[in-house]
C-alpha positions in Angstrom: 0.0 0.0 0.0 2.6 2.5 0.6 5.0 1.3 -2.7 1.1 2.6 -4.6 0.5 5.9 -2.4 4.6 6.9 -2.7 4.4 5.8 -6.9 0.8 8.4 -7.2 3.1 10.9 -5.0 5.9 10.7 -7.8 3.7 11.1 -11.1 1.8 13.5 -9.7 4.4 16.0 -8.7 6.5 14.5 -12.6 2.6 15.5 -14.1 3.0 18.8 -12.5 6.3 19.6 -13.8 5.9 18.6 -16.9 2.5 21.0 -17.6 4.6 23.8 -16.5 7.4 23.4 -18.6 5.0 23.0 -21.5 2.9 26.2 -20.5 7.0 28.1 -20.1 7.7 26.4 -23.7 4.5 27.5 -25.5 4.2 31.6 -23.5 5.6 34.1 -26.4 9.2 35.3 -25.0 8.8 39.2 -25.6 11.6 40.7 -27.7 13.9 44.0 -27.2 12.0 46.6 -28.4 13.5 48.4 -31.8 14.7 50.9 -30.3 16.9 49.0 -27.9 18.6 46.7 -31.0 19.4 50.4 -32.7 20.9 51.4 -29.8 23.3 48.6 -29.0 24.1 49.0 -32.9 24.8 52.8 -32.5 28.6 54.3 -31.7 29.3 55.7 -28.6 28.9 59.3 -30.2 25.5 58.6 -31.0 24.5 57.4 -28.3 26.1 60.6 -26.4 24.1 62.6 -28.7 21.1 60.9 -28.0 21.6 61.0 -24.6 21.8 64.9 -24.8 19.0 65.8 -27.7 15.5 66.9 -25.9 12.9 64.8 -25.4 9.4 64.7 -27.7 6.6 66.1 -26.2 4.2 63.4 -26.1 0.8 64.5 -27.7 -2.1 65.0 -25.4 -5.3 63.2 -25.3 -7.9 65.0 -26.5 -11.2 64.0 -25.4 -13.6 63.6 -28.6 -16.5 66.1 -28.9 -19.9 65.5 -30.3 -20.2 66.1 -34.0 -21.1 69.9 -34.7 -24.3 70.8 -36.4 -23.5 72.5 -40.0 -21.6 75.4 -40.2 -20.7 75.7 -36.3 -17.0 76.2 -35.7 -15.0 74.7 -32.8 -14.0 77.7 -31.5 -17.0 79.7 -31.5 -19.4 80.3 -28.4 -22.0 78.7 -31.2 -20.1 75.3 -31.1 -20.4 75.7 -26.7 -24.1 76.4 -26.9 -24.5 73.1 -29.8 -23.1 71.1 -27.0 -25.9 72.4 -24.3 -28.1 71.6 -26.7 -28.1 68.0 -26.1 -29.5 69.3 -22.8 -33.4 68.8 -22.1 -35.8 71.7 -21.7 -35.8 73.2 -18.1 -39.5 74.6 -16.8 -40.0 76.2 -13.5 -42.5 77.9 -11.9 -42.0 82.1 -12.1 -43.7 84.2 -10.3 -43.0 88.4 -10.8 -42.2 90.5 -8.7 -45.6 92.1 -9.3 -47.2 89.0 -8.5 -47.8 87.8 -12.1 -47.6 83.9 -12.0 -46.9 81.3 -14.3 -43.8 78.7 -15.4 -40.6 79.5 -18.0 -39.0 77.2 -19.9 -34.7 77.3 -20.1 -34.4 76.6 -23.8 -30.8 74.9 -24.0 -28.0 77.1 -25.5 -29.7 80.5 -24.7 -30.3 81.9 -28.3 -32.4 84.8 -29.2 -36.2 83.0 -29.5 -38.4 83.6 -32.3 -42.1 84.1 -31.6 -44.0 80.6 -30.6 -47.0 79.6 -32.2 -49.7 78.1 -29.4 -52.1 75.1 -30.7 -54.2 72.6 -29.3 -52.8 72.8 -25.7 -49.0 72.4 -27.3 -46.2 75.6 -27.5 -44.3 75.0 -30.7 -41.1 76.9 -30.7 -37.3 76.5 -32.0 -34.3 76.4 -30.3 -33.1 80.3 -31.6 -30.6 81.4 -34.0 -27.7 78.9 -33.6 -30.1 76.1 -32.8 -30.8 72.6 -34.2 -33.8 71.8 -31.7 -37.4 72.4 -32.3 -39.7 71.4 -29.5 -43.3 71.1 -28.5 -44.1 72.0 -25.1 -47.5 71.4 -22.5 -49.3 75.1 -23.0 -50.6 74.7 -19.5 -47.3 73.7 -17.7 -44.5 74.0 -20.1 -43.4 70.5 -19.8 -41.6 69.3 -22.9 -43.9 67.0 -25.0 -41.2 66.5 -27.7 -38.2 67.7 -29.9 -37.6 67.1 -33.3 -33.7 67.7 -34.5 -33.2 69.4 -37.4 -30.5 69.4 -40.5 -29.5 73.1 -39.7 -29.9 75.7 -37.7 -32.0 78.8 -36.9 -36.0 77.6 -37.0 -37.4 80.9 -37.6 -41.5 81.6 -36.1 -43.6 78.6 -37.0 -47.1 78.3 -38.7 -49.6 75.9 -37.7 -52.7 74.8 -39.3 -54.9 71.8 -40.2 -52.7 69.6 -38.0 -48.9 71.0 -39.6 -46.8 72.7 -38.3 -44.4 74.6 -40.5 -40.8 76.4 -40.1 -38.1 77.4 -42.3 -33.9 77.1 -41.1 -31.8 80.0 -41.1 -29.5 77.6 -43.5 -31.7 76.8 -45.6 -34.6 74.4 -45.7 -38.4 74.7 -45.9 -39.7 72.1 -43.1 -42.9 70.7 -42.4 -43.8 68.2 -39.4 -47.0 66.6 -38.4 -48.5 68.4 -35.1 -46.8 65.3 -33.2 -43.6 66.2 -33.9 -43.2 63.8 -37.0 -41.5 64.9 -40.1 -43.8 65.0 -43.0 -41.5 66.4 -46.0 -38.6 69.0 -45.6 -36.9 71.1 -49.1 -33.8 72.7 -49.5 -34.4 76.4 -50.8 -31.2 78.1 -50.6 -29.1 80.1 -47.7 -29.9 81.9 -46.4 -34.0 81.5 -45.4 -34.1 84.5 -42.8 -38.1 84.8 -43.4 -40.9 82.5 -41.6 -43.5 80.8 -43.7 -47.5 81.4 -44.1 -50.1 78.8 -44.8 -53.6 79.0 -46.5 -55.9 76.7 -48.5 -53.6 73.5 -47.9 -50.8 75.7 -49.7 -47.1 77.0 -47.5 -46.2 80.0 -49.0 -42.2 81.1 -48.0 -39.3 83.2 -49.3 -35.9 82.2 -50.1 -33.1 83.2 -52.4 -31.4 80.8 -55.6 -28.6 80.5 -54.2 -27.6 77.4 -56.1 -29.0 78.1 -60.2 -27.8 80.1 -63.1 -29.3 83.4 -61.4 -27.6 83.1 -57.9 -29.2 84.9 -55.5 -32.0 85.8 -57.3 -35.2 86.1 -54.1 -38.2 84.1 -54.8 -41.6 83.5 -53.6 -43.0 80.3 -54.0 -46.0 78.3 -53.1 -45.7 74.7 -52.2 -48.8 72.1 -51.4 -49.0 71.2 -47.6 -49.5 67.6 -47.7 -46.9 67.1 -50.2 -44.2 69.8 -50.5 -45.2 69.5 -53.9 -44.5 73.3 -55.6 -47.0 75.2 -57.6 -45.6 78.0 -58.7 -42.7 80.4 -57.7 -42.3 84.3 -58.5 -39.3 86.9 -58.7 -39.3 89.3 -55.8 -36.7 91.9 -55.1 -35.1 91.0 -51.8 -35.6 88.7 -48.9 -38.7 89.0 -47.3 -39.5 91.1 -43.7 -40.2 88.6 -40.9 -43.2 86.4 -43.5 -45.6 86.4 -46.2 -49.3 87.8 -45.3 -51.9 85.9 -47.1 -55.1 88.3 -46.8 -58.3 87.7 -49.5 -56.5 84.9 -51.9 -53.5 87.6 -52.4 -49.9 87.6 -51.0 -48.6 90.2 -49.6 -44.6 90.9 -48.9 -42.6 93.8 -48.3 -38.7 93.1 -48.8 -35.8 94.5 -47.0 -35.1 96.7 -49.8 -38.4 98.5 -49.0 -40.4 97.4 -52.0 -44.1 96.1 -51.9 -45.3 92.7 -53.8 -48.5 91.6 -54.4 -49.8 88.6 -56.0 -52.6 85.8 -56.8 -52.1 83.2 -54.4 -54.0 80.5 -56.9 -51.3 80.9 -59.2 -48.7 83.8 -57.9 -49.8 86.0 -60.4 -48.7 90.0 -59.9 -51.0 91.8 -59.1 -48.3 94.7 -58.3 -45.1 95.6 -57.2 -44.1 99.0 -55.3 -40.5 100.0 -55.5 -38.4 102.7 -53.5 -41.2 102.6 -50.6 -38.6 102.2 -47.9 -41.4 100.0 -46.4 -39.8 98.7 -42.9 -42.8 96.3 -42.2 -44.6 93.5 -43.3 -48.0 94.9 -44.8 -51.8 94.9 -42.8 -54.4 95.0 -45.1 -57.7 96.7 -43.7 -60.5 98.8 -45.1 -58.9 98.2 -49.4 -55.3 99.3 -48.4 -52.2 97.5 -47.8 -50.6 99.1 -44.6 -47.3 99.3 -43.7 -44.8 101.3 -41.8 -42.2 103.1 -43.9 -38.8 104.8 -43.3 -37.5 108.2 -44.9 -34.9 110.6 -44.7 -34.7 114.1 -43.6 -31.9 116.8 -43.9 -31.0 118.3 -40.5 -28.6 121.1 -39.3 -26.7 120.4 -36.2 -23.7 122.2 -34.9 -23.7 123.8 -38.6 -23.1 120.8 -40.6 -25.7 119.2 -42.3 -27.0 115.7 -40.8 -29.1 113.2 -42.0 -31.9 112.5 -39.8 -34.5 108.9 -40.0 -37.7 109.2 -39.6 -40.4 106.5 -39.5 -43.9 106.2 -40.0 -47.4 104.7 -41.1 -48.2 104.9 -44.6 -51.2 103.3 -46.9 -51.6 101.9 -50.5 -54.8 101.1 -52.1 -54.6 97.4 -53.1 -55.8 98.6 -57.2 -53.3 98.0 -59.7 -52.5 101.9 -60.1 -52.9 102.8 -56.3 -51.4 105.5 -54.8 -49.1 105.7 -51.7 -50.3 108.1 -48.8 -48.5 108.9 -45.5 -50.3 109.4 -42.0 -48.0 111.8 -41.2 -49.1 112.2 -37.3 -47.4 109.0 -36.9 -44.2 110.3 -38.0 -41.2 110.0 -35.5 -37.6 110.0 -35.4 -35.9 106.8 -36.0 -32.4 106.1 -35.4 -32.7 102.7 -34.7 -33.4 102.1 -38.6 -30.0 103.5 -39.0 -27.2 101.0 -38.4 -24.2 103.6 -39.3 -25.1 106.0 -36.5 -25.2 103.2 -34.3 -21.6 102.0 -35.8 -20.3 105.5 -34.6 -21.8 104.8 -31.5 -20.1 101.9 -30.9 -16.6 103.4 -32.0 -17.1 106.4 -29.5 -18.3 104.7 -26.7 -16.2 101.7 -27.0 -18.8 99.2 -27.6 -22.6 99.3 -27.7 -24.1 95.6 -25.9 -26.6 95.1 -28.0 -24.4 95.2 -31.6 -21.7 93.9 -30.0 -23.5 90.6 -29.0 -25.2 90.5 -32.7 -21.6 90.8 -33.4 -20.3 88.0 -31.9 -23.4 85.7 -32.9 -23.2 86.7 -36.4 -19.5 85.6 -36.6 -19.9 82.5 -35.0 -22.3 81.7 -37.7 -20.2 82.7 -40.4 -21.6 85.8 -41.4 -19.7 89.2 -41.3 -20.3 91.4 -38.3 -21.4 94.5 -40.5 -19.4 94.0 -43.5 -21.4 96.1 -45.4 -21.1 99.8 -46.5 -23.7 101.9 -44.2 -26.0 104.8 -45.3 -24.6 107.8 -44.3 -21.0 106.4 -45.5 -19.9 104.6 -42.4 -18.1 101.1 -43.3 -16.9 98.2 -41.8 -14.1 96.1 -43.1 -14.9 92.4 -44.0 -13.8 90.1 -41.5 -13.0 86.8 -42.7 -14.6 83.4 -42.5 -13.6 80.9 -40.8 -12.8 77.8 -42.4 -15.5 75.8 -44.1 -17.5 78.9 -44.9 -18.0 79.3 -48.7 -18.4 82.7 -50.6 -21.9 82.2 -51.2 -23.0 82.9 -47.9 -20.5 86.1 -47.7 -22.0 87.1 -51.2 -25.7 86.6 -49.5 -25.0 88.5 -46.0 -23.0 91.4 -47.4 -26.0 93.0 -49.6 -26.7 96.4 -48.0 -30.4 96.9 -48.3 -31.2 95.5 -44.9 -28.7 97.9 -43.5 -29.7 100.7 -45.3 -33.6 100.4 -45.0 -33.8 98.6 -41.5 -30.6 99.1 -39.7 -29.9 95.2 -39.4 -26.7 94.9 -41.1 -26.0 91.1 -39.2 -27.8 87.4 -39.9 -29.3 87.9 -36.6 -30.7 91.5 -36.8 -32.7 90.3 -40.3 -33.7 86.8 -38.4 -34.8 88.2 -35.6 -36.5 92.1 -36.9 -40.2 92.0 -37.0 -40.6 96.1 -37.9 -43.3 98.6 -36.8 -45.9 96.6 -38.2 -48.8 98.4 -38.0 -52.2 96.7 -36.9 -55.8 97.3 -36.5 -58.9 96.8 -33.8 -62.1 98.0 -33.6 -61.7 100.4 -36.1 -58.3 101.7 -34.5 -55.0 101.5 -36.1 -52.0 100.7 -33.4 -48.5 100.9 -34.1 -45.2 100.6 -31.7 -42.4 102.4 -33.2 -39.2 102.9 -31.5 -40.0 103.1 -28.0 -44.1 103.9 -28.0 -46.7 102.4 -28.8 -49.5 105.1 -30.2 -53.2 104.6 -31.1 -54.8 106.4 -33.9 -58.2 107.4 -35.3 -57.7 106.8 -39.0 -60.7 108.4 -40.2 -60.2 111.8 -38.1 -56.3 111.1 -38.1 -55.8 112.4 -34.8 -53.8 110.1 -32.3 -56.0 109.1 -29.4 -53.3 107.7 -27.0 -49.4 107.2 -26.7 -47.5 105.7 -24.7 -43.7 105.3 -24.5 -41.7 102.8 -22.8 -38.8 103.6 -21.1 -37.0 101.7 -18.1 -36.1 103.8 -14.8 -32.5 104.2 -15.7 -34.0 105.4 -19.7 -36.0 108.4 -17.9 -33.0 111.0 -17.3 -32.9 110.9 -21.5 -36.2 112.6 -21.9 -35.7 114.9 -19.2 -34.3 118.4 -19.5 -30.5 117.2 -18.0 -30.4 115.0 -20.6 -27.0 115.4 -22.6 -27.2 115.6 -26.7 -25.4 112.3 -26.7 -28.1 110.2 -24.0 -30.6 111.7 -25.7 -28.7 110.1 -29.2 -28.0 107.0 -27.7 -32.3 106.1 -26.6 -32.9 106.3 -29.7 -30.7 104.0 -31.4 -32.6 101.1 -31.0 -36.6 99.9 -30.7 -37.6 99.3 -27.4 -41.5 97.7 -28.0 -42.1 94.3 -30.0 -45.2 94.5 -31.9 -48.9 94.4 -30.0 -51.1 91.7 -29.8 -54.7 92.8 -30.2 -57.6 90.6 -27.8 -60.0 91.2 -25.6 -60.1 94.7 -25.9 -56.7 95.1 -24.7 -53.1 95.3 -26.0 -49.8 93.2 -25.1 -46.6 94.7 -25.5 -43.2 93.4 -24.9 -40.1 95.4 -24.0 -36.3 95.1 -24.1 -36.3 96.2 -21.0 -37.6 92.8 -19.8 -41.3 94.3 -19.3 -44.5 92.6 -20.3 -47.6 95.2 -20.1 -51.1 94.6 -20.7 -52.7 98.0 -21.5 -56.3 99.2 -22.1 -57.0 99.4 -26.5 -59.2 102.2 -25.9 -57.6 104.6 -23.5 -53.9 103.5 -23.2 -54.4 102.9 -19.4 -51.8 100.1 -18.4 -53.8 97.6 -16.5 -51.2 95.4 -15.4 -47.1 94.9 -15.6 -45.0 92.1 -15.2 -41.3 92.3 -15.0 -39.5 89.1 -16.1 -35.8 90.4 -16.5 -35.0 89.2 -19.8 -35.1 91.5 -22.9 -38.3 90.9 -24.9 -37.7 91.4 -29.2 -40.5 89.1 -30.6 -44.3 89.7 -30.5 -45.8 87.9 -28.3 -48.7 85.2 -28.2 -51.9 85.1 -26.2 -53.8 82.0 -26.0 -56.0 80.6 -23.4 -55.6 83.1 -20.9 -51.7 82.9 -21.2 -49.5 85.4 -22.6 -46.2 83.4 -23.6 -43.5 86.0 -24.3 -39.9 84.5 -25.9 -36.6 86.3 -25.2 -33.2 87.0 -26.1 -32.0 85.3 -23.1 -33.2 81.9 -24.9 -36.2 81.5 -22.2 -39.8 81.4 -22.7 -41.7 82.8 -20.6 -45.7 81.9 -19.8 -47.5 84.6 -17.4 -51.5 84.2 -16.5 -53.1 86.8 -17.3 -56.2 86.5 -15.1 -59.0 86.3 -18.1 -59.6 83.6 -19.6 -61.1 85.7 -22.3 -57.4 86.8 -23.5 -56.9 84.5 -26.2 -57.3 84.4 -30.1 -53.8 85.4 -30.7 -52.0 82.1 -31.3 -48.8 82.6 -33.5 -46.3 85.4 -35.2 -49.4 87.8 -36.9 -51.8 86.3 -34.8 -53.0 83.1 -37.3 -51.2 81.2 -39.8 -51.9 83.6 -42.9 -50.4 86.6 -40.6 -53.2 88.6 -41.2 -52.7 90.6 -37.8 -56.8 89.9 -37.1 -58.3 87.5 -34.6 -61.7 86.2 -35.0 -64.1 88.5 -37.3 -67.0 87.6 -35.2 -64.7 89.2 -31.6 -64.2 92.0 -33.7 -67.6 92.4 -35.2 -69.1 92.2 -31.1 -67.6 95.4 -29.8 -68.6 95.2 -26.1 -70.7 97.8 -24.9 -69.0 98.2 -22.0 -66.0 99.8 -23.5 -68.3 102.6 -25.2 -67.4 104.9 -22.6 -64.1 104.8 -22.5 -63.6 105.3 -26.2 -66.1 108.4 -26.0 -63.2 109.7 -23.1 -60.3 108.8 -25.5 -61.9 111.0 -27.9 -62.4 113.8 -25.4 -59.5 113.7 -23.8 -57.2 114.2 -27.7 
């Protein structure tokens, strides 16, 4: 027994052994590393040498970034704000500090915000100007319902109607999505599209120039089907079009950048007419057989001795006939420096910097786009910067044209994205326009102003007061201060840039409530429900109650999908009796 356990003892320990020396035999033996065989080969000298020539630095690790949406360059605050973009939407409650409640919703990146369009219990707004994001939103609490992502960037104002929603992208696609955020057919137009779209009779009616064809930037008007994207016709027009189309009585209306009027068929885009060298700064109302606009001139000044040339901005009127004639309503007339974007370029240069221009500035070069670039009226220039890489001449070649800088003051990608003009608008009879920094109400037929009223923040006051300095007095007026009003309920809602909301009385002026938010306000509002929801520069919406459920009817850019600037004709046809006497006291009190 012990001759068998010693004999397993012995082959077990040989067994061992032997699957070691196999496991030593088969492991790879690692071999000197190249550089090590040079160097035994090398001569002493050269190994001396080697021994005293610096080190290589070793490259870092660079940690890979997400890819950039197009035309976004690494080193621009753009490409930073593309990254917070994969962010979700933020809502919180907000209450004013006058006690106005509601929510806001963070949009990621904080971009300038076009105006939001408010259907069916949804908010349907993009990301701003260096945005790839469009999202739907819960009109009641602001909760994100969903996003779509899109090609490229900047989703101007949308339209929504018979269950579409529509949109165009700074660079340079016509979109259209299903009210549940699904993509229904999408076009590239050309770059860039700086105009939202309109939408009547099942047709989407948009602006855009050729940048691609024989005729290269050639502007266009063209009508496409709804359902299909399918396009049925497309017309010349002289420039790019001023914040969208107005579809009013089965005609088109556009004014361009360049200050000319178009108007045509919308069955077949027909001309009906065009009006050139109108300096027209808005998009047009149509009310009462006239096509309404606001409209920019010039007037020769002396100051100091030298001659100065002054702008001046107001209401004028063209009767929708073939042959009609253009007429001013000359008691809306009022200085306008803020259409002129060379005085505001000496500004700058004196002062050091102005905020505003600056941060167009910076956004516009991020994008690609010159800062200026552009010769100024008056004969101030800027030099061209240059693009950054990737950038073709096209766009330069698109951005530089003057007109927009000339007519409007919005020499940048930005300023023409985001400008919306002193539209003017009417209600119950009355014509309302915010120009600058008022807002003023006006009898048409006795053309005598019934109310104004002018928006200034506390720090703005000393510039209309009598120790005002030529130069503060220069400065107020460089740039509008009120977005456009929204018309419901008897009442007007204003934005300001001074972060104000105001809800003011239509007949009398008389501000019935204000709500301070902080943020500066450019965009006309929207009104819906008993909501006002107010977008910002700061890339925040904001939604305030407004404590009547009666404000509502004013649901996108121009209040409805054709832009007509109206709500409902029956709300407009029921005047309320109760406001009688209060427009018998406007009248007496002018």
């Amino acid at each position: 027994m012990r001759q068998i356990v010693g004999f397993w003892r012995v082959g077990a320990a040989a067994a061992i052994v032997g699957c070691l020396a196999i496991a030593w035999a088969e492991e790879p033996q690692q071999s000197p590393p190249p550089d090590a065989k040079k160097a035994k080969k090398a001569s002493p000298l050269e190994q001396l040498m080697a021994t005293q020539s610096p080190q290589k630095p070793q490259p870092k690790k660079v940690a890979k970034k997400p890819p950039l949406p197009y035309g976004l360059q690494a080193s621009t605050q753009s490409y930073k704000n593309a990254v917070a973009e994969r962010k979700t939407v933020a809502t919180i409650p907000f209450t004013s500090k006058e006690g106005k409640k509601g929510w806001k919703a963070v949009i990621p990146g904080g971009e300038t915000l076009a105006t939001p369009a408010v259907v069916d219990g949804k908010v349907f707004i993009g990301g701003g100007f260096n945005s790839n994001d469009f999202y739907a939103l819960d009109a009641e609490t602001g909760k994100p319902r969903w996003r779509y992502r899109t090609a490229d960037h900047g989703p101007t104002a949308p339209v929504v109607d018979s269950g579409y929603v529509s949109f165009s992208t700074e660079s340079c696609e016509l979109e259209v999505l299903t009210a549940g955020g699904e993509p229904v057919w999408k076009k590239w137009l050309g770059v860039p599209l700086m105009s939202a779209p309109a939408i009547a009779d099942g047709r989407v009616i948009t602006a855009f120039p050729d940048s691609r064809g024989s005729r290269q930037y050639q502007y266009y008007l063209a009508s496409f089907e709804l359902r299909t994207g399918k396009e049925l016709w497309r017309k010349e027009i002289a420039d790019e079009v001023i914040a969208a189309p107005v579809i009013d009585d089965n005609r088109v209306f556009v004014a361009t950048v360049d200050g000319t009027l178009h108007c045509f068929h919308a069955e077949d885009g027909a001309v009906a007419w065009v009006e050139k060298e109108q300096n027209a700064t808005s998009a047009p109302t149509v009310w009462k057989d006239r096509c309404w606009f606001g409209r920019r001139q010039e007037e020769t000044t002396t100051k100091a001795g030298r001659n100065v040339v002054q702008q001046t901005e107001q209401v004028a009127a063209r009767g929708l006939d073939a042959e009609g004639a253009v007429r001013d309503l000359t008691v809306t007339s009022r200085l306008a420096d803020y259409l002129g974007s060379g005085k505001r370029s000496v500004m700058m240069a004196r002062q050091g910097k102005s905020s505003k221009k600056y941060a167009s500035q910076r956004v516009n070069a991020g994008m690609g786009f010159p800062s200026e670039g552009i010769r100024m009226a008056g004969g101030d220039s800027d030099v061209l910067p240059s693009l950054p890489p990737g950038y073709s001449s096209a766009i330069t070649t698109a951005s530089v044209k003057n007109t927009a800088a000339t007519n409007l003051g919005q020499a940048g990608a930005l300023g023409v994205w985001s400008y919306q003009g002193s539209r003017p608008l009417f209600y119950e009879g009355r014509l309302y326009a915010a120009m600058g920094d008022s807002l003023s109400c006006v009898d048409v037929k006795t053309e005598k102003v019934l109310w104004k009223k002018d928006f200034r923040s506390a720090k703005r006051e000393r510039e209309t007061s009598d120790k005002a300095t030529p130069r503060e007095k220069e400065e107020r007026l460089q740039y509008a201060t009120v977005t456009p009003p929204v018309l419901v309920n008897h009442k007007v809602f204003v934005g300001t840039s001074y972060g104000e909301v105001v809800c003011l009385s239509a007949a009398i002026g008389d501000v019935l409530w204000k709500a301070t938010i902080g943020k500066p306000v450019v965009s006309q509002p929207v009104v819906a429900d008993g909501r006002i929801y107010v977008s910002t520069k700061a890339g925040i919406l904001y939604c305030l109650n407004t404590g009547d459920p009666r404000d509502d009817g004013w649901l996108m850019w121009g209040a409805n999908a054709t832009h007509t600037g109206r709500v409902d004709e029956q709300e407009s046809e029921q005047a309320s009796h109760r406001d009688a006497p209060l427009v018998a006291r406007a009248v007496f009190r002018d």
